[in-house]
Gaussian input, Z-matrix of N, CA and C with variables (Angstrom, degrees):
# hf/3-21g

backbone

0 1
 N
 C     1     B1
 C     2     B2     1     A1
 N     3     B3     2     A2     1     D1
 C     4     B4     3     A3     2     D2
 C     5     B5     4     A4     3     D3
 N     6     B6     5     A5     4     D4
 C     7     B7     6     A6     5     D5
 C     8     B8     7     A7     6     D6
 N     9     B9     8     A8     7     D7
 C    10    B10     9     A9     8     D8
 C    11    B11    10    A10     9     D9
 N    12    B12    11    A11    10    D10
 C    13    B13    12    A12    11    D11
 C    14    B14    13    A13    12    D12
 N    15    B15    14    A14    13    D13
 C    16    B16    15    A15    14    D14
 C    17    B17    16    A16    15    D15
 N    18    B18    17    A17    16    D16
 C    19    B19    18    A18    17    D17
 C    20    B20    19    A19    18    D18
 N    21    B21    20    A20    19    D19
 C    22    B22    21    A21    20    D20
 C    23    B23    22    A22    21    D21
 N    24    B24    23    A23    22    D22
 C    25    B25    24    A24    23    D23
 C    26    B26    25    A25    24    D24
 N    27    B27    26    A26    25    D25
 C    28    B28    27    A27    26    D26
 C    29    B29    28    A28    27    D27
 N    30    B30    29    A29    28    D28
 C    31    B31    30    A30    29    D29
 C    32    B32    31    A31    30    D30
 N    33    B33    32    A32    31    D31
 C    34    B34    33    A33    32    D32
 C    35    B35    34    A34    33    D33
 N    36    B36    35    A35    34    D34
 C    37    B37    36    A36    35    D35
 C    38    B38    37    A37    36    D36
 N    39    B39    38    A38    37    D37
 C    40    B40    39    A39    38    D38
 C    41    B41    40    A40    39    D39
 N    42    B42    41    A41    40    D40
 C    43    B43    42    A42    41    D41
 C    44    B44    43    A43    42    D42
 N    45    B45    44    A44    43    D43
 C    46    B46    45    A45    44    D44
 C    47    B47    46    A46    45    D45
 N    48    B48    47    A47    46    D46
 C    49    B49    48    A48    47    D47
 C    50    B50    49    A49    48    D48
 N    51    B51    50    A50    49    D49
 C    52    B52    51    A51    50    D50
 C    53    B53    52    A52    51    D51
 N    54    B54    53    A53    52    D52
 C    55    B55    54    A54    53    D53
 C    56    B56    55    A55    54    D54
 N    57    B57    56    A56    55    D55
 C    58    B58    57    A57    56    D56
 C    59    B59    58    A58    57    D57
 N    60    B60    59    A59    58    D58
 C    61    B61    60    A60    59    D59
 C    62    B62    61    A61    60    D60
 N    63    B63    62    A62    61    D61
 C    64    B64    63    A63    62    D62
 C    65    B65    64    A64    63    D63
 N    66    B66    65    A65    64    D64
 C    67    B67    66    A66    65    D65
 C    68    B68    67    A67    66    D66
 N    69    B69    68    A68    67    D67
 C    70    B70    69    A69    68    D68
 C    71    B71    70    A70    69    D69
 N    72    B72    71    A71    70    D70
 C    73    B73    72    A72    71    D71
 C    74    B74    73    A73    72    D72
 N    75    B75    74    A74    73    D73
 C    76    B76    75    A75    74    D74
 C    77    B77    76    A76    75    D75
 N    78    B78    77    A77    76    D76
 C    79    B79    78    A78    77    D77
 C    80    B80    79    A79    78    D78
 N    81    B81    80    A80    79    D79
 C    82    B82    81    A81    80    D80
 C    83    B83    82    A82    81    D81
 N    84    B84    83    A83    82    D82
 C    85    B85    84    A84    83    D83
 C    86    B86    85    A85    84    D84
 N    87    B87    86    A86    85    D85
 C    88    B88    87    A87    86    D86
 C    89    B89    88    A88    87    D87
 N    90    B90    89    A89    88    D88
 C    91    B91    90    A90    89    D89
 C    92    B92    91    A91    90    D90
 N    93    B93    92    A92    91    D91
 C    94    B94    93    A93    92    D92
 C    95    B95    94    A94    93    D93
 N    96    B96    95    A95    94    D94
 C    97    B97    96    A96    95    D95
 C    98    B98    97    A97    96    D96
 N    99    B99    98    A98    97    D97
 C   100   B100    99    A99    98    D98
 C   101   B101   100   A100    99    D99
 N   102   B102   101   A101   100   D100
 C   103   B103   102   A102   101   D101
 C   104   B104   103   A103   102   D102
 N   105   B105   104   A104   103   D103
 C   106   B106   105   A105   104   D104
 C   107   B107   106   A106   105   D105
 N   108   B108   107   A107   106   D106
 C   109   B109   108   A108   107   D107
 C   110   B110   109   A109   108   D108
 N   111   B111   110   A110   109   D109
 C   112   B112   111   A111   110   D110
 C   113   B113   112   A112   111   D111
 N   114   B114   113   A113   112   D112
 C   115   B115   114   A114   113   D113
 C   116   B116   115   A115   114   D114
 N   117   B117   116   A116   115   D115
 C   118   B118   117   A117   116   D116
 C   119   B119   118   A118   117   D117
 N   120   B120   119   A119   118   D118
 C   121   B121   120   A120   119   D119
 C   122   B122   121   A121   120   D120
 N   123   B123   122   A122   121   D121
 C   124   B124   123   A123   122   D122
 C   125   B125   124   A124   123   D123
 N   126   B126   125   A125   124   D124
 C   127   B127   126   A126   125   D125
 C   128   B128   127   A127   126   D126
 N   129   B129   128   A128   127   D127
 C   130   B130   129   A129   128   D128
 C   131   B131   130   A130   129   D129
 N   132   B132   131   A131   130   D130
 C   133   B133   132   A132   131   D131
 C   134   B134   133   A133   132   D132
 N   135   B135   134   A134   133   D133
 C   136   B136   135   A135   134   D134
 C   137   B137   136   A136   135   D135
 N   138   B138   137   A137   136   D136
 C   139   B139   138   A138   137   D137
 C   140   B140   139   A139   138   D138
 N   141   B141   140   A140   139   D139
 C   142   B142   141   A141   140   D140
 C   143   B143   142   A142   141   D141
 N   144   B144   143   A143   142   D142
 C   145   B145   144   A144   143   D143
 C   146   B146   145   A145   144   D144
 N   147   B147   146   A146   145   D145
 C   148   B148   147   A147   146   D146
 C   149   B149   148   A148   147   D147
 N   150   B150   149   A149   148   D148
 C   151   B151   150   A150   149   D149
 C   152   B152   151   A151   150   D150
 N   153   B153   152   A152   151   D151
 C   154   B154   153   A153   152   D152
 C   155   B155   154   A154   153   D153
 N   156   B156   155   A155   154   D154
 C   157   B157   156   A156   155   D155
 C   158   B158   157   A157   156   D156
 N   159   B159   158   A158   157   D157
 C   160   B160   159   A159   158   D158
 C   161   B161   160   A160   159   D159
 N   162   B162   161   A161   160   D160
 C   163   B163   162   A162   161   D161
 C   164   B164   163   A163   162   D162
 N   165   B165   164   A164   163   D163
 C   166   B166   165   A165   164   D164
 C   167   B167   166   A166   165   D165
 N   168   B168   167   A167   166   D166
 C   169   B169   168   A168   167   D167
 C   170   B170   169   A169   168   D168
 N   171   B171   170   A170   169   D169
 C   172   B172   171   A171   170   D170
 C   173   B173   172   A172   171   D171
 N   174   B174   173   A173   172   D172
 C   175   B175   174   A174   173   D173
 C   176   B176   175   A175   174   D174
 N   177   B177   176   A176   175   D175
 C   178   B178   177   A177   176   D176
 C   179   B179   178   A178   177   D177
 N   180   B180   179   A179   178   D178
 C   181   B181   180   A180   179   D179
 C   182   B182   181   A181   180   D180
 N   183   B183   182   A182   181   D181
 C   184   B184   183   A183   182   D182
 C   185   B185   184   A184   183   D183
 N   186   B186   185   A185   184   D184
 C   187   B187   186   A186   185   D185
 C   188   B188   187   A187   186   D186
 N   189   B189   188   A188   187   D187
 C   190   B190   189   A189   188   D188
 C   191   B191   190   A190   189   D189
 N   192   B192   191   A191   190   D190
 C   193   B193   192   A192   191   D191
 C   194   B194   193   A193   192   D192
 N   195   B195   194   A194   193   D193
 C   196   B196   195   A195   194   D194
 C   197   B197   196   A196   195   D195
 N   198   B198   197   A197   196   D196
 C   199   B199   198   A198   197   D197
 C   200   B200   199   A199   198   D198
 N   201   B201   200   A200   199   D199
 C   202   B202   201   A201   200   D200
 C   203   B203   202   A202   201   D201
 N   204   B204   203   A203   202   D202
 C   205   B205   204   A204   203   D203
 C   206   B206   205   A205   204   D204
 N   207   B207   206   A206   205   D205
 C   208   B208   207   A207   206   D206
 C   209   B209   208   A208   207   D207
 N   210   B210   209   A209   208   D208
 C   211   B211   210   A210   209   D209
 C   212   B212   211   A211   210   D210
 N   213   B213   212   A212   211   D211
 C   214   B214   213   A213   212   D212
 C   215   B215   214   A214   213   D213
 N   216   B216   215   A215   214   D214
 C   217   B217   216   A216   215   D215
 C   218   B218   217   A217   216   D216
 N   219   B219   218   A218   217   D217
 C   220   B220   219   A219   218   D218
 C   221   B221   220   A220   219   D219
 N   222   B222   221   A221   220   D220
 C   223   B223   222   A222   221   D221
 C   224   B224   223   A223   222   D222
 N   225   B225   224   A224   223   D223
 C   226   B226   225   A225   224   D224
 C   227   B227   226   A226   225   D225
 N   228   B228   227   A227   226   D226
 C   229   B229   228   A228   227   D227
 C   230   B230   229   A229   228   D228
 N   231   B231   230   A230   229   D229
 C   232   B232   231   A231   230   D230
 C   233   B233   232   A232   231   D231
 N   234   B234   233   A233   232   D232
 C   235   B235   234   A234   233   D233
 C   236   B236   235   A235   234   D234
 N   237   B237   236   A236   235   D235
 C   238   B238   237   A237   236   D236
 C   239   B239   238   A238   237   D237
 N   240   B240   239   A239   238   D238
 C   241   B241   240   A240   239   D239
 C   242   B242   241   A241   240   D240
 N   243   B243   242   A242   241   D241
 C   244   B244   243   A243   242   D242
 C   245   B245   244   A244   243   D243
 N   246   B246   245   A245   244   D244
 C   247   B247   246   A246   245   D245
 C   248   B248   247   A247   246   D246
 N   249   B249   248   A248   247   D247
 C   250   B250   249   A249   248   D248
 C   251   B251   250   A250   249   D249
 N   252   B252   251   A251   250   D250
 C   253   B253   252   A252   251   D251
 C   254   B254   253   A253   252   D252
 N   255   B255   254   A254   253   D253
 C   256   B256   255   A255   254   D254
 C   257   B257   256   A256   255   D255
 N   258   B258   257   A257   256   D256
 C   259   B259   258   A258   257   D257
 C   260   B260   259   A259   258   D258
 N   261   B261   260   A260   259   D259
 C   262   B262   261   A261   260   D260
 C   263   B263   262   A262   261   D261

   B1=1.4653
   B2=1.5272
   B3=1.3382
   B4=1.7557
   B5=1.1392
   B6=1.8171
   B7=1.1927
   B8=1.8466
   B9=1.7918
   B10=1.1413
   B11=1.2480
   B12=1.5018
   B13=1.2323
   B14=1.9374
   B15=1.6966
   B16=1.8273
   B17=1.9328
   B18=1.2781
   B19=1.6090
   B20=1.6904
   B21=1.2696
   B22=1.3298
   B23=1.8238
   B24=1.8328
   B25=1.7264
   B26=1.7206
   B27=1.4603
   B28=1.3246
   B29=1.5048
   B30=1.3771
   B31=1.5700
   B32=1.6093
   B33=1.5928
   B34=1.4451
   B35=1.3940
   B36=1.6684
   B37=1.5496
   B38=1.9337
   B39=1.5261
   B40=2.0408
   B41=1.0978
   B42=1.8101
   B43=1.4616
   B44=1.1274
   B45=1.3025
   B46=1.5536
   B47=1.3549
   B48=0.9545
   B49=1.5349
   B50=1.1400
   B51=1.4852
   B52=1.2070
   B53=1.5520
   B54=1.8168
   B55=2.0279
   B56=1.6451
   B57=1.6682
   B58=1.5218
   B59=1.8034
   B60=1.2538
   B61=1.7394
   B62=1.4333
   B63=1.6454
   B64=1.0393
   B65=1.6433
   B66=1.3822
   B67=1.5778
   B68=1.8388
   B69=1.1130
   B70=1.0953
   B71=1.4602
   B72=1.8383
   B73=1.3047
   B74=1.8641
   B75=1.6048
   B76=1.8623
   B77=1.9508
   B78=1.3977
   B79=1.7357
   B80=1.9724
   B81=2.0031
   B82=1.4530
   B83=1.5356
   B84=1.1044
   B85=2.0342
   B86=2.1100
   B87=1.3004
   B88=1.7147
   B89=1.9403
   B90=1.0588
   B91=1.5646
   B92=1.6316
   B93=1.0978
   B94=1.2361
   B95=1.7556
   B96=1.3208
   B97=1.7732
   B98=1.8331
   B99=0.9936
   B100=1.9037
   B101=1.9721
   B102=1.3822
   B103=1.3250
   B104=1.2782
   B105=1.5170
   B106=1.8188
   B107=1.5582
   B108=1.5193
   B109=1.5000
   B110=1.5271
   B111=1.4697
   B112=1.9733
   B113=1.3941
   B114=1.6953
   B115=1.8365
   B116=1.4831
   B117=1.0582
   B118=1.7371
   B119=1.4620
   B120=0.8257
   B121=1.4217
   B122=1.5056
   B123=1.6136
   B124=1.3115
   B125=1.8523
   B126=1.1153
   B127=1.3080
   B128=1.5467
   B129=1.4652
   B130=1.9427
   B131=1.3802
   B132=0.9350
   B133=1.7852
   B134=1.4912
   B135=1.4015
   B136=1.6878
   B137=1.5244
   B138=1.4023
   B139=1.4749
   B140=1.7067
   B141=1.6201
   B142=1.2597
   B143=1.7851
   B144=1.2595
   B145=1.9918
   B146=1.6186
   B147=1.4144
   B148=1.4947
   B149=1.8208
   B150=0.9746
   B151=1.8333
   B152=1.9551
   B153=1.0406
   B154=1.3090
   B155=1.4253
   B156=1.5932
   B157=1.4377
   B158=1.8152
   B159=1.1111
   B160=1.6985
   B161=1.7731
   B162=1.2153
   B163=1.4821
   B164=1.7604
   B165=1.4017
   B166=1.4081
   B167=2.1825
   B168=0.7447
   B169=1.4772
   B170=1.2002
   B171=0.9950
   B172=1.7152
   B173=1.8391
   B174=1.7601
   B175=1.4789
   B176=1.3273
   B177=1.4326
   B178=1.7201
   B179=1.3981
   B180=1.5784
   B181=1.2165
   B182=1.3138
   B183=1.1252
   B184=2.0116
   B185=1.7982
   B186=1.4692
   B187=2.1944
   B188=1.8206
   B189=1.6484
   B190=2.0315
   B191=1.4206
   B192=1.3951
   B193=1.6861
   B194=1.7138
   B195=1.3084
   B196=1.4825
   B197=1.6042
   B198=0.9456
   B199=1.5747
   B200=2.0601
   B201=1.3898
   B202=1.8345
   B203=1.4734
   B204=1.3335
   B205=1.4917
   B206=1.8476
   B207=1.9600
   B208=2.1200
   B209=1.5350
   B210=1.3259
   B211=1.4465
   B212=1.5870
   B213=1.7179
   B214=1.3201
   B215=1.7021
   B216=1.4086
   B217=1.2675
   B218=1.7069
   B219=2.0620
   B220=1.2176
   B221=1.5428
   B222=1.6986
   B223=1.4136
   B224=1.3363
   B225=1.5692
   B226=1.4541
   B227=1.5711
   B228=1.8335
   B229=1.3569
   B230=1.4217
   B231=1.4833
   B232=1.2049
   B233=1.7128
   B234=1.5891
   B235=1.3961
   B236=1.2955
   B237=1.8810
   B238=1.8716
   B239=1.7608
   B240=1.1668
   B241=1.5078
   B242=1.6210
   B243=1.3129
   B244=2.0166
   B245=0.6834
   B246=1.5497
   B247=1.4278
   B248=1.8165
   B249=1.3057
   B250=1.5015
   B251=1.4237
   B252=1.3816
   B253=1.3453
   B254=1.7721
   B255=1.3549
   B256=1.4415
   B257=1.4289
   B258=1.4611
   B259=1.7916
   B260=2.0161
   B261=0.7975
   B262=2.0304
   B263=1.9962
   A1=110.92
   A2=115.24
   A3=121.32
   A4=86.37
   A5=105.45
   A6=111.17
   A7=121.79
   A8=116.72
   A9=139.36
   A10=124.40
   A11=120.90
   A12=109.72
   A13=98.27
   A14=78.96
   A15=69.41
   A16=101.85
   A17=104.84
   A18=116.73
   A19=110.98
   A20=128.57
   A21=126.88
   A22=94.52
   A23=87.72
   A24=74.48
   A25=105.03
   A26=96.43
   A27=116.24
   A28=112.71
   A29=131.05
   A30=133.92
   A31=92.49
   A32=100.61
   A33=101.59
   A34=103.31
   A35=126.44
   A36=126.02
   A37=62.90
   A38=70.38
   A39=95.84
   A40=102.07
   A41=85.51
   A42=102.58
   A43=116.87
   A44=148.52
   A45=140.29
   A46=129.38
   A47=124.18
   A48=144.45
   A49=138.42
   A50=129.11
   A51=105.51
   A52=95.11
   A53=87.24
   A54=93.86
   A55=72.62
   A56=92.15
   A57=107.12
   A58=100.71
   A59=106.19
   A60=102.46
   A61=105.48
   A62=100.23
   A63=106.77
   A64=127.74
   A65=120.75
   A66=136.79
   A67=88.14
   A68=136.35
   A69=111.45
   A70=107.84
   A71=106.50
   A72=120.10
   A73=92.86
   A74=80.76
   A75=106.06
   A76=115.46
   A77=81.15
   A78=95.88
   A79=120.93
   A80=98.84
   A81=102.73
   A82=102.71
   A83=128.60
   A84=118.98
   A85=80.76
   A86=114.59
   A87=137.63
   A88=93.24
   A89=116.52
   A90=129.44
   A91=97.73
   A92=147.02
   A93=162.08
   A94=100.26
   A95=93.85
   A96=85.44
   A97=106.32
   A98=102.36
   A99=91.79
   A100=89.18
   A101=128.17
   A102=103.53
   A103=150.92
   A104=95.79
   A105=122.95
   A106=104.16
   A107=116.78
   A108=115.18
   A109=89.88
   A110=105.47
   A111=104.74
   A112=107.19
   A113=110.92
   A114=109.83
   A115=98.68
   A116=121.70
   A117=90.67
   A118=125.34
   A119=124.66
   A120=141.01
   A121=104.70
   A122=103.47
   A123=113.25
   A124=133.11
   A125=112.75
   A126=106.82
   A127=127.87
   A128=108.07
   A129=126.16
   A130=82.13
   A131=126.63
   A132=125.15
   A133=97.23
   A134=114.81
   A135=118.80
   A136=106.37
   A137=117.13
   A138=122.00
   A139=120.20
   A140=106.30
   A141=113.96
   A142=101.32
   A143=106.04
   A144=104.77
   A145=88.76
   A146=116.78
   A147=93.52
   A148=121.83
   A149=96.38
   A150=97.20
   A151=101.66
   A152=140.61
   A153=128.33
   A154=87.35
   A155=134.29
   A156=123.95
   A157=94.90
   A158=106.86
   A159=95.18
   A160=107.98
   A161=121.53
   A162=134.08
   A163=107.32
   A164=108.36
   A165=103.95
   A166=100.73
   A167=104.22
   A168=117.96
   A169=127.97
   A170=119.86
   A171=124.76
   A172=93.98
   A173=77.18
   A174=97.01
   A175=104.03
   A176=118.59
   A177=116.62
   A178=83.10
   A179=111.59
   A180=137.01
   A181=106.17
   A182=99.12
   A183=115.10
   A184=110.09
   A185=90.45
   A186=110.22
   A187=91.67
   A188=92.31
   A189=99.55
   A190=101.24
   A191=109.26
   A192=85.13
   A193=99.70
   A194=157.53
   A195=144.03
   A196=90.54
   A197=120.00
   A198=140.27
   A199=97.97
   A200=102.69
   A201=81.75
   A202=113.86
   A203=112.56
   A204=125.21
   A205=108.14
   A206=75.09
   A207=79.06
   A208=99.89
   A209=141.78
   A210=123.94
   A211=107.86
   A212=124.21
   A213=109.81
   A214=125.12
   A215=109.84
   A216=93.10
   A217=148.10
   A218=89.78
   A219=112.68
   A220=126.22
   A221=100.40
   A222=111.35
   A223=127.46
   A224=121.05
   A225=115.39
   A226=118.89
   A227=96.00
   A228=104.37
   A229=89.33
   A230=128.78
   A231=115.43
   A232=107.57
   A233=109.76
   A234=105.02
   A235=121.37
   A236=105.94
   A237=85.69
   A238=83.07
   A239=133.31
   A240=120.35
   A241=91.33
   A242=118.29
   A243=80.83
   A244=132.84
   A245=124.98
   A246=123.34
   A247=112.79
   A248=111.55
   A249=120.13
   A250=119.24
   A251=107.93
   A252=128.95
   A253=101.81
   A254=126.48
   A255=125.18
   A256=118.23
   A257=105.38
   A258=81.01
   A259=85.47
   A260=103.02
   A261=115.28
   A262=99.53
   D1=148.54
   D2=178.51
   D3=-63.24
   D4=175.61
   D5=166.08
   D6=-94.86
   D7=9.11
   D8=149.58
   D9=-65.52
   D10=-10.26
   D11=-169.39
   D12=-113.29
   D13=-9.86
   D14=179.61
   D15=-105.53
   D16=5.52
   D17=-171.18
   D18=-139.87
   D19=42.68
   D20=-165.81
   D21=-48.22
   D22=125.34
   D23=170.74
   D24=132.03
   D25=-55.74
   D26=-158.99
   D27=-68.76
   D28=145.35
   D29=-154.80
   D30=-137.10
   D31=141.33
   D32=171.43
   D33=-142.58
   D34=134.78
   D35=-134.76
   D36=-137.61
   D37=129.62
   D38=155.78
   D39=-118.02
   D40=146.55
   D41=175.85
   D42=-155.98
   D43=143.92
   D44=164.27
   D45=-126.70
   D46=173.88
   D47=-130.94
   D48=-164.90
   D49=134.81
   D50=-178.68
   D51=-116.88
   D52=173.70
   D53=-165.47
   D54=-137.06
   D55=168.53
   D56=169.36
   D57=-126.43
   D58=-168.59
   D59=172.25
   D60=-96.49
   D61=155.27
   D62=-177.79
   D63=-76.22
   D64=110.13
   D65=177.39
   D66=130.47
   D67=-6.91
   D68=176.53
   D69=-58.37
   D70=145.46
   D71=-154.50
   D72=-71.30
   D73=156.75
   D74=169.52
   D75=-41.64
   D76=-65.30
   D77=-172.58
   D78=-52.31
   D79=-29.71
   D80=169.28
   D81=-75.06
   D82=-18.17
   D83=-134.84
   D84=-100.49
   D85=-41.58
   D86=173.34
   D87=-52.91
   D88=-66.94
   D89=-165.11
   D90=-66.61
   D91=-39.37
   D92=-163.65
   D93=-91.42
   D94=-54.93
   D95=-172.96
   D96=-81.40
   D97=-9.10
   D98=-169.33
   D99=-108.40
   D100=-7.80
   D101=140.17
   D102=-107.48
   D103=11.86
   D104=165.38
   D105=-66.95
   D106=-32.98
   D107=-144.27
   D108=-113.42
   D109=-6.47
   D110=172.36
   D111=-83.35
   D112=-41.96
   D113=169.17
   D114=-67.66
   D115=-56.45
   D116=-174.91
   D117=-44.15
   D118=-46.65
   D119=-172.12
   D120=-43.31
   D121=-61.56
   D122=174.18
   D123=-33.30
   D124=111.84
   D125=-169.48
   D126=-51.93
   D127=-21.29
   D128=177.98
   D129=-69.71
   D130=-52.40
   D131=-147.89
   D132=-66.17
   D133=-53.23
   D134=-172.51
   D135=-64.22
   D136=-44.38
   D137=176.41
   D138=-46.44
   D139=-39.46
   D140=-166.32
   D141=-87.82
   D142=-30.10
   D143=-175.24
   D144=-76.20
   D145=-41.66
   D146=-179.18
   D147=-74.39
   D148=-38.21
   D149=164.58
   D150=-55.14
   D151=-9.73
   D152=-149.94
   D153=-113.41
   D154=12.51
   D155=171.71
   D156=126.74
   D157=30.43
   D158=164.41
   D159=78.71
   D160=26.13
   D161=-170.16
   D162=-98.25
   D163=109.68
   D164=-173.94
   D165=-109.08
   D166=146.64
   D167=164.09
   D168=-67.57
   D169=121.15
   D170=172.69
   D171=-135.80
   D172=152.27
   D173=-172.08
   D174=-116.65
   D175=149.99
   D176=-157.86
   D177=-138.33
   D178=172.58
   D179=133.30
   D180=-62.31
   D181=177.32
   D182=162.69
   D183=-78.21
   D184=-40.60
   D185=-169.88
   D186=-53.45
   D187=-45.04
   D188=-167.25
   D189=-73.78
   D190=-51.29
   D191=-162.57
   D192=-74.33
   D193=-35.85
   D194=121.35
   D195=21.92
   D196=-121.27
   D197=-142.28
   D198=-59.96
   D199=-12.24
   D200=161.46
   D201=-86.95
   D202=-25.03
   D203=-167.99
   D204=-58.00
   D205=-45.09
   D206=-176.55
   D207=-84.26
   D208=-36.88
   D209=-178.79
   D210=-62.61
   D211=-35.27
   D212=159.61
   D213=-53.99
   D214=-53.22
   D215=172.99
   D216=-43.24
   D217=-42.31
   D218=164.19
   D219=-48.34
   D220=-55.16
   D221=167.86
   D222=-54.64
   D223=-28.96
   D224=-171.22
   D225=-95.74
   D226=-10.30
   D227=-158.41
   D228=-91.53
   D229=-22.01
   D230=-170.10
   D231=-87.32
   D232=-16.96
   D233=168.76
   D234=-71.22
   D235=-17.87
   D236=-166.34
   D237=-96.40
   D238=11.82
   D239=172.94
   D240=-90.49
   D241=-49.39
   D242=-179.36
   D243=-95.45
   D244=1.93
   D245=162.59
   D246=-73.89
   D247=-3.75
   D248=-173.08
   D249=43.42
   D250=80.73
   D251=-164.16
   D252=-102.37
   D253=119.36
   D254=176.08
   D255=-114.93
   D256=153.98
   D257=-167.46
   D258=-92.79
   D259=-177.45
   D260=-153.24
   D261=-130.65

């Protein structure tokens, strides 16, 4: 079964991201995010994620994209607890 037929209603938003490792320094993680968020910006760049399947850009903080990661988690973890999902 979809997961609409057991949730009429229910929406699930993709998205991706990039991560670095953890302790990589401040000054790379600053240099990395303010030239991720200069190609986004760029209009070729938005043209091509949207030619690539309907993929639009949004630009986050680190604090924002943080707190979608855990409301996704929150959100999915509570679906595979009631749909009672096991791994096999």
């Amino acid at each position: 079964p979809t997961i609409s037929e057991f949730y009429p209603g229910y929406e699930v938003t993709i998205w991706l991201g990039l991560f670095a490792a953890a302790g990589t320094p401040v000054a790379v993680l600053a240099k990395l995010h303010a030239e991720v968020n200069k190609a986004l910006a760029e209009p070729e760049t938005r043209s091509k994620l949207a030619a690539a399947g309907g993929l639009e850009a949004y630009i986050t903080t680190a604090t924002e994209f943080a707190a979608l990661i855990r409301r996704d988690y929150e959100k999915y973890g509570k679906l595979v607890r009631d749909v009672g999902v096991k791994l096999e």
